[in-house]
C-alpha positions in Angstrom: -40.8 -40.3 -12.2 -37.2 -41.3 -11.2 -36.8 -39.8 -7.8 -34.2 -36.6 -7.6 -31.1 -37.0 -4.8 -29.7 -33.6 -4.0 -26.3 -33.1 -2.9 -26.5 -31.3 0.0 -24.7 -28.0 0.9 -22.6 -27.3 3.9 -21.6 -24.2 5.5 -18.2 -26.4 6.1 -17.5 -27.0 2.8 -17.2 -23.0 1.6 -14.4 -22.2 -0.8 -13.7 -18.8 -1.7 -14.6 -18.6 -5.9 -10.7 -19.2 -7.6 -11.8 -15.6 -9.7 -12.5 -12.0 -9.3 -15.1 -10.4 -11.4 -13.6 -7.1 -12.6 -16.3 -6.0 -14.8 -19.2 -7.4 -16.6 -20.5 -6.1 -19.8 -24.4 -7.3 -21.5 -25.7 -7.0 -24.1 -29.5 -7.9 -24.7 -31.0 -8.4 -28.4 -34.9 -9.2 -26.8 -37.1 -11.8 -28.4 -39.8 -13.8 -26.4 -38.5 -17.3 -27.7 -35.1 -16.2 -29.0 -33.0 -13.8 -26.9 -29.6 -13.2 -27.0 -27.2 -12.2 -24.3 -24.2 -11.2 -24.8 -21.8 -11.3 -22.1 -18.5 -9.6 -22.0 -16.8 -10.3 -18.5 -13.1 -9.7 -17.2 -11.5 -12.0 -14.8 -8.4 -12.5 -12.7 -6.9 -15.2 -10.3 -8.5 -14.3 -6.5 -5.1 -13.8 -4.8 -6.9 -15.4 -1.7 -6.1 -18.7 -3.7 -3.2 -19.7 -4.7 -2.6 -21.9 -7.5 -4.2 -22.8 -11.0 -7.4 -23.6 -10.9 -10.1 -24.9 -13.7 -12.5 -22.1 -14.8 -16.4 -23.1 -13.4 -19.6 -21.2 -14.7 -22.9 -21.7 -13.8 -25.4 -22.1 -16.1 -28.9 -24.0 -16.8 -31.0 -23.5 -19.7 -28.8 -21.7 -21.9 -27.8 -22.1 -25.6 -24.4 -21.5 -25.8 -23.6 -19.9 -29.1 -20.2 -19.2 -29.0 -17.3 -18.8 -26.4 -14.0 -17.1 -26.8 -11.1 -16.0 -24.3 -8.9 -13.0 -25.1 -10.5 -13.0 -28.2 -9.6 -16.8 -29.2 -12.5 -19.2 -29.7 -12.8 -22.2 -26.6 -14.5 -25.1 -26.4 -15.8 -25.7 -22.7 -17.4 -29.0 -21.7 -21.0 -28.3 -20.9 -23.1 -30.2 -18.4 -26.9 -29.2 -17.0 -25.7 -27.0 -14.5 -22.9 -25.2 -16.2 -19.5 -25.2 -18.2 -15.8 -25.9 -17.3 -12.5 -25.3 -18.7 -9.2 -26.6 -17.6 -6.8 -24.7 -15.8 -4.4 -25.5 -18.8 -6.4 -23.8 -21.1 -6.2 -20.5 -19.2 -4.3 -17.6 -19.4 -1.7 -17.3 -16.2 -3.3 -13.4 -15.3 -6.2 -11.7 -16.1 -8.3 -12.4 -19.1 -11.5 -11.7 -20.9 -14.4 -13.9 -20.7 -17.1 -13.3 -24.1 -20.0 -15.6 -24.5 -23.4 -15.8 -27.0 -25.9 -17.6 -25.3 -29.4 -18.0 -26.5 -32.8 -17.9 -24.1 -36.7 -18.7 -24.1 -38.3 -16.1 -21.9 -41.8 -16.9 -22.8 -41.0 -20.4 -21.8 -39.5 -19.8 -18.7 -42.5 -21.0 -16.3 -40.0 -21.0 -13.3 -40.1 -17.5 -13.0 -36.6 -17.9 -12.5 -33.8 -15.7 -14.6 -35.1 -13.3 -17.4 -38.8 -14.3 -18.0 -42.0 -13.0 -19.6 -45.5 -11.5 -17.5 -48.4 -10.5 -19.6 -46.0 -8.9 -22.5 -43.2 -7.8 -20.2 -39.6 -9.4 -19.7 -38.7 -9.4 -16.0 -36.4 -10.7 -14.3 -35.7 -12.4 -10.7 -32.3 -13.7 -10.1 -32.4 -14.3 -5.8 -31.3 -16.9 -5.2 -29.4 -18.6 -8.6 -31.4 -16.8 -11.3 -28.9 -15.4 -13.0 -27.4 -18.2 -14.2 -30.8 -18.7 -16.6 -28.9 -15.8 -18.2 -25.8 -16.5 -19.1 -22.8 -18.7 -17.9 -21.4 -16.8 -14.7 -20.1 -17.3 -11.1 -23.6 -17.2 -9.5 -22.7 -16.8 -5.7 -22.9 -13.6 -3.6 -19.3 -13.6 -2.8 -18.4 -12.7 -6.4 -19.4 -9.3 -7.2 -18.9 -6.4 -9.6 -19.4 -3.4 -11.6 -22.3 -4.0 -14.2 -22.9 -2.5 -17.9 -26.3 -2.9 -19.4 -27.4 -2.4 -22.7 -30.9 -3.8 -23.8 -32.2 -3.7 -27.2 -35.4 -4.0 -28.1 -38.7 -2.1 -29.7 -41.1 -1.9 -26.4 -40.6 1.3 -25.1 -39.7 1.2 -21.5 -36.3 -0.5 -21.1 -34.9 -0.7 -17.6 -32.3 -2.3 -15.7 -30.1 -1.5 -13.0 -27.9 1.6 -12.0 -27.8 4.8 -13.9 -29.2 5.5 -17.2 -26.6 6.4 -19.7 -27.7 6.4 -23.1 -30.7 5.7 -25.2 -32.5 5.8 -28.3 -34.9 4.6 -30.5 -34.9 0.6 -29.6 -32.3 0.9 -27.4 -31.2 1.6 -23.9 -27.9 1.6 -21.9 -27.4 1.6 -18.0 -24.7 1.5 -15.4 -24.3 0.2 -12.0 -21.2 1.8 -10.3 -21.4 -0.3 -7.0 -20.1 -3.5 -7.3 -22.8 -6.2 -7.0 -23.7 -10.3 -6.6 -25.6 -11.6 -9.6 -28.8 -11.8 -7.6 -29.3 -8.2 -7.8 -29.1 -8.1 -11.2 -32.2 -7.2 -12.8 -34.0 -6.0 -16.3 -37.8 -5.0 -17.2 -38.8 -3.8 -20.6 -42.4 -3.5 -21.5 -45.2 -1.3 -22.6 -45.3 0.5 -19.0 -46.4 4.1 -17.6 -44.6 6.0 -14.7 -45.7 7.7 -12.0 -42.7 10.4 -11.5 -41.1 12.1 -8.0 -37.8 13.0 -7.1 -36.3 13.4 -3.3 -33.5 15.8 -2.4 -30.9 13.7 -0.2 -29.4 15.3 2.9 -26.7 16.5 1.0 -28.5 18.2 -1.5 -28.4 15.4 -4.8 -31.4 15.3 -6.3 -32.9 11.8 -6.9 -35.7 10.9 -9.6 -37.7 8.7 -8.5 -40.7 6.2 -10.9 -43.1 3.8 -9.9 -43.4 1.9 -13.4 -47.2 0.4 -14.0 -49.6 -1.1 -16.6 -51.6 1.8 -18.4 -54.5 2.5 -15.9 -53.0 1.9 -12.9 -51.2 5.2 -12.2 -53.6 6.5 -9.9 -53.2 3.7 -7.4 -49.6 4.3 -7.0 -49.5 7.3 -4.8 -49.4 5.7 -1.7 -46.3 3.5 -2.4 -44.6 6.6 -3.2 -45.0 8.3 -0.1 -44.0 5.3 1.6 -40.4 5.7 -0.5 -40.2 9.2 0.5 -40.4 8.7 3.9 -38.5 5.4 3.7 -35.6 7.4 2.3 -35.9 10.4 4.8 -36.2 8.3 7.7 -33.2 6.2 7.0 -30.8 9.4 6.5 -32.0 10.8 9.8 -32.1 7.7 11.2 -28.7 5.6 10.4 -27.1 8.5 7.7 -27.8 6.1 5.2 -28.2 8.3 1.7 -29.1 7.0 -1.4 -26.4 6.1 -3.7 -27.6 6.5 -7.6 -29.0 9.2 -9.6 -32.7 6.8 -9.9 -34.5 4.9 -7.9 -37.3 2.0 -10.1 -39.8 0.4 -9.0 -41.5 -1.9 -11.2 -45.3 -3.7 -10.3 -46.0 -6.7 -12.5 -48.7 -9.4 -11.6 -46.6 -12.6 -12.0 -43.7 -12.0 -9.7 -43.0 -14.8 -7.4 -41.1 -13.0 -4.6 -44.1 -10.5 -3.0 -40.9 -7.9 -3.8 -37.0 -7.5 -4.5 -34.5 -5.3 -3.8 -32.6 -5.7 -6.5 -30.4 -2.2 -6.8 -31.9 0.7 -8.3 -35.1 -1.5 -10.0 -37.2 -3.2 -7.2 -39.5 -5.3 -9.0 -43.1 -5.5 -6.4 -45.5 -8.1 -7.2 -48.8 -5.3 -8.3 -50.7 -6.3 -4.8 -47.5 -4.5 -3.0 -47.4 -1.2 -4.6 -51.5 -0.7 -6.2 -53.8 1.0 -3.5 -57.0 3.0 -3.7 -58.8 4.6 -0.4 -61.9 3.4 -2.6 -61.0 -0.5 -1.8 -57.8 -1.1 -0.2 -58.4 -1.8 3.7 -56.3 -0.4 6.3 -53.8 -3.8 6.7 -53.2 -3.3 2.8 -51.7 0.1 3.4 -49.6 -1.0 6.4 -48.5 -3.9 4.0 -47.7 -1.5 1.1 -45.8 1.0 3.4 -44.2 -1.7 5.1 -42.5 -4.0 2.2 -41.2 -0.9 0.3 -39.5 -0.1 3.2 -38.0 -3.5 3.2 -37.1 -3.2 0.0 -35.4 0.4 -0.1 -33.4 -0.2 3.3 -31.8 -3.5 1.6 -29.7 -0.9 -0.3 -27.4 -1.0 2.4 -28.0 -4.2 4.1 -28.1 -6.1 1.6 -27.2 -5.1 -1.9 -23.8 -2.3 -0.6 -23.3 -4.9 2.0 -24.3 -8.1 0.9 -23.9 -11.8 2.5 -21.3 -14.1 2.0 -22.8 -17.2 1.2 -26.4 -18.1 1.3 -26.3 -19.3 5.0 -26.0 -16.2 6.0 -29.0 -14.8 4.5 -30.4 -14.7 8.1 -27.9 -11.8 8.6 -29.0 -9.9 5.8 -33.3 -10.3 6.0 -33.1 -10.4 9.9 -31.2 -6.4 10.1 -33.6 -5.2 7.3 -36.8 -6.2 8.9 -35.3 -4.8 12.3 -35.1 -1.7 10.4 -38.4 -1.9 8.5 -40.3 -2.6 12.1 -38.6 0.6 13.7 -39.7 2.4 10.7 -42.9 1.7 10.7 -43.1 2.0 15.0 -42.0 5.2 14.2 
């Protein structure tokens, strides 16, 4: 095989993205070989640089279907890891970015980007994953609102935020905090729940859902506690509340991350969340308790306060595990 000579990245060489992200609106039509996502995403010039500049998306392993701007068709060049367009053929102020592209879920054996485990699609988009999904700016300096609407016949259809709306085949969510693409994430699949809620310090009621394969629900008990104290202790600790009406998690055996905080939906690899006092030891509890701890105290450092670039992600794992390690000293 030809050998592969990466360019490397330096901290020196950061550039502020030439955009802001004002909005971003998906669709999803799901299919395990064929899915569609539709992307609907406002833009403006970043008045933190001057100038015209050409408009760069990332993007790998997408069918683009069609592209318009403002409503007029374009015709970006296309390379292997993303699109262009020339400054020239952008509108001076704001505009409207729409784009069709089509994706292979079932095929996606990097686990990278929306993908399919055992009959459900998942996602995991830390570091560059989203861009498997569509065309986008796909750096955590470039954040934004997020609309989700997923449409499909499985019957649990999740993503991130708030729900909004749903019906039969059909489900809509929204994320009011501005977030990077990395946090993005979606799970639909034949799933069960195991339901809580927790009442925040200043009296909002939260529901809260472990999500599982049929048959696991009474394993899941533990992990819950460990949220419900994870929650109380960081209010009474650092007067961090929770921010949305939910709180997801997901377990799903082929997850390659051990866990992510992604906001709202933490998707756990199953070993993280499943535990039985019939044959879990004690150092799989203290796991357990400890990594969805992790997990829920990256709502604040990490997803409402996010790093800048990805050489700082010292910044944003080093203060979480601080936290997580006080928590469970405590």
């Amino acid at each position: 095989m030809p050998e592969e000579h990466h360019q490397p990245t330096l901290l020196a060489d950061y550039a502020p993205y030439p955009f802001s992200v004002t909005e971003v609106d998906l669709t999803f039509r799901l299919d395990p070989h064929a899915t569609r996502v539709i992307a609907r995403i406002g833009f403006a010039p970043n008045p933190e640089v001057p100038g015209r500049h050409d408009f760069r998306l990332d993007g790998e392993k997408l069918r683009l279907i069609s592209a318009r701007i403002d409503g007029q068709e374009v015709r970006p060049g296309i390379d292997e890891s993303g699109l262009t367009l020339a400054a020239d053929d952008l509108p001076e102020g704001p505009f409207t970015w729409e784009a069709e592209v089509e994706i292979d879920p079932a095929a996606n054996t990097a686990l990278e980007g929306l993908y399919m485990s055992g009959g459900i699609y998942c996602t995991q988009c830390e570091a560059e994953g989203f861009r498997r999904i569509t065309f986008y700016p796909d750096r955590p300096d470039v954040m934004a609102p997020f609309r989700v609407r997923i449409e499909s016949d499985l019957p649990v259809l999740l993503s991130n935020g708030n729900p909004t709306a749903s019906g039969a085949g059909w489900a809509n969510w929204t994320d009011p905090w501005k977030k990077p693409a990395y946090l993005f994430a979606l799970v639909a699949g034949d799933l069960v729940a195991v339901h809580d809620s927790f009442i925040t310090r200043s009296g909002r009621k939260v529901a809260l859902a472990i999500w599982v394969r049929r048959g696991d629900e009474d394993r899941c008990a533990y992990a819950m506690d460990s949220l419900k104290r994870s929650m109380k202790w960081d209010e009474d600790t650092y007067g961090r509340e929770y921010d949305l009406e939910v709180f997801n998690i997901v377990a799903v055996d082929d997850f390659n991350m051990g866990a992510m905080e992604n906001k709202g939906l933490n998707i756990f690899n199953s070993k993280l969340v499943l535990a039985s006092p019939e044959t879990a030891t004690d150092l799989d509890f203290e796991r357990i308790e400890g990594v969805i701890a992790h997990e829920y105290f990256h709502n604040w450092t990490g997803n409402r306060i996010t790093c800048r670039d990805w050489f700082q992600l010292c910044l944003k794992e080093g203060l979480t595990v601080f936290r997580d390690q006080q928590f469970s000293s405590d």
